[in-house]
C-alpha positions in Angstrom: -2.0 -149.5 37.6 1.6 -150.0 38.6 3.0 -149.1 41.6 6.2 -149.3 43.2 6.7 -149.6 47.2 10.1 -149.1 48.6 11.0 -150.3 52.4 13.9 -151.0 54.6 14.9 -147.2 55.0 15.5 -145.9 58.4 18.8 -144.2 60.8 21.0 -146.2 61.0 25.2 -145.4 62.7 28.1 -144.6 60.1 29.4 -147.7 59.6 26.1 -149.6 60.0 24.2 -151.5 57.0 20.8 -151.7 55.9 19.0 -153.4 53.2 16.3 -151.4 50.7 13.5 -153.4 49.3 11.5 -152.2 46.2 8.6 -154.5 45.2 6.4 -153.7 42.1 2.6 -154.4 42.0 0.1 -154.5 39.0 -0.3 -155.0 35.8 3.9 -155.0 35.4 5.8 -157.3 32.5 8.6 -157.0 30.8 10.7 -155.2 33.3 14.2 -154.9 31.9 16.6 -151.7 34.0 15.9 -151.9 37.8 17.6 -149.0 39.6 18.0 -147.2 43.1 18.2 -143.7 42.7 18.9 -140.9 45.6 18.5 -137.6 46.4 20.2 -135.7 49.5 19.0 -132.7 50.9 19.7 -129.7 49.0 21.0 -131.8 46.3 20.0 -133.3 42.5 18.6 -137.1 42.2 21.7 -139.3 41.1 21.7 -142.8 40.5 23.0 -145.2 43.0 22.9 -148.4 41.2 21.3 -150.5 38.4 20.7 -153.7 37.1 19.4 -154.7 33.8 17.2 -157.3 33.0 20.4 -159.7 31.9 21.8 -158.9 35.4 24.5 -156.3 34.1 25.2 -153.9 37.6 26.2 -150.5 37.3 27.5 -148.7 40.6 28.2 -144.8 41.7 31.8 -144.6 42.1 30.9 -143.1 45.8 28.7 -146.9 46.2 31.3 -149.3 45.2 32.3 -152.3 47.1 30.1 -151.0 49.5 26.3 -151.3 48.1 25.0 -153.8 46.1 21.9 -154.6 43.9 20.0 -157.4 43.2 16.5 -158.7 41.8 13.9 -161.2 42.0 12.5 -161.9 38.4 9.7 -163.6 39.3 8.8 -161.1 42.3 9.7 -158.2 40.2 11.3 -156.6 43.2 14.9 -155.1 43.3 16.7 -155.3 46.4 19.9 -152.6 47.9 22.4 -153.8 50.4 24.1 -151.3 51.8 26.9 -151.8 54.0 30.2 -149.1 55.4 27.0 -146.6 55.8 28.2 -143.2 55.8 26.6 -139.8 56.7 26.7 -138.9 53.1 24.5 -141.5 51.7 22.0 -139.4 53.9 18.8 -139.3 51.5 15.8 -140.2 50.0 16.4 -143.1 48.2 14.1 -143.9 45.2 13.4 -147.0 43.1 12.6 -147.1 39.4 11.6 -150.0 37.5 11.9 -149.6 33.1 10.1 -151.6 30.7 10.4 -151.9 26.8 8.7 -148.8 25.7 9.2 -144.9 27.3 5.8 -145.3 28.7 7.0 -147.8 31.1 8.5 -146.0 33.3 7.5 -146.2 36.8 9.4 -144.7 40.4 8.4 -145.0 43.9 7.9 -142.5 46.4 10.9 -143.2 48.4 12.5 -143.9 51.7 14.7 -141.8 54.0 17.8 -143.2 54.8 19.6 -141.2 57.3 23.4 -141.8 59.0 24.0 -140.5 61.9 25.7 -141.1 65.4 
C-alpha cells in the first residue's frame, strides 16, 4: 500500500519562507508527475507546482519566482520551497505523486500552511 506523508507546513509571517516535504512509502515505482497541490478555505484545489519525471517544472502564475519544486529520485520524495510567503498562499497544501497507468495515482492528506502576522 502506498502512502504519501507531507511535512514542513506550519504559520509562518508574510514575507517568511518554509519548505514542504512529501515522501512516498511502499510498494511505489515508476513515479513520473510529482506535484504540490492547494486548497484555501472556501476555495477549489489548484495546482501549485509540478515536476515530471524528466524534471520539466510547471508553476502557478501566482507561485512564480517565488516557490520552487524539486525531487529526489531515489527517495521518491518531492520537496516545495516557498519563499515571499504571503497571506494568500494560506491553505492546505497537498502532494500527489503519478505513475504510468490511471491507477497510480496517489495524494497525501495534506498540511496547513497559514500566513499571518
Amino acid at each position: 500500500q502506498v502512502q504519501l506523508v507531507e511535512s514542513g507546513g506550519g504559520l509562518v509571517q508574510p514575507g517568511g519562507s518554509l519548505t514542504l516535504s512529501c515522501a512516498a512509502s511502499g510498494s511505489i515505482f515508476n513515479i513520473g508527475f510529482m506535484g504540490w497541490y492547494r486548497q484555501p478555505p472556501g476555495k477549489e484545489r489548484e495546482l501549485v507546482a509540478s515536476v515530471t519525471g524528466a524534471g520539466v517544472t510547471h508553476y502557478a502564475d501566482s507561485v512564480k519566482g517565488r516557490f520552487t519544486i524539486s525531487r529526489h529520485y531515489a527517495k521518491n520524495t518531492v520537496y516545495l520551497r516557498m519563499n515571499s510567503l504571503k497571506p494568500d498562499d494560506t491553505a492546505v497544501y497537498y502532494c500527489n505523486m503519478k505513475g504510468v497507468s490511471a491507477a497510480m495515482d496517489y495524494w497525501g492528506k495534506g498540511t496547513l500552511v497559514t500566513v499571518s502576522s
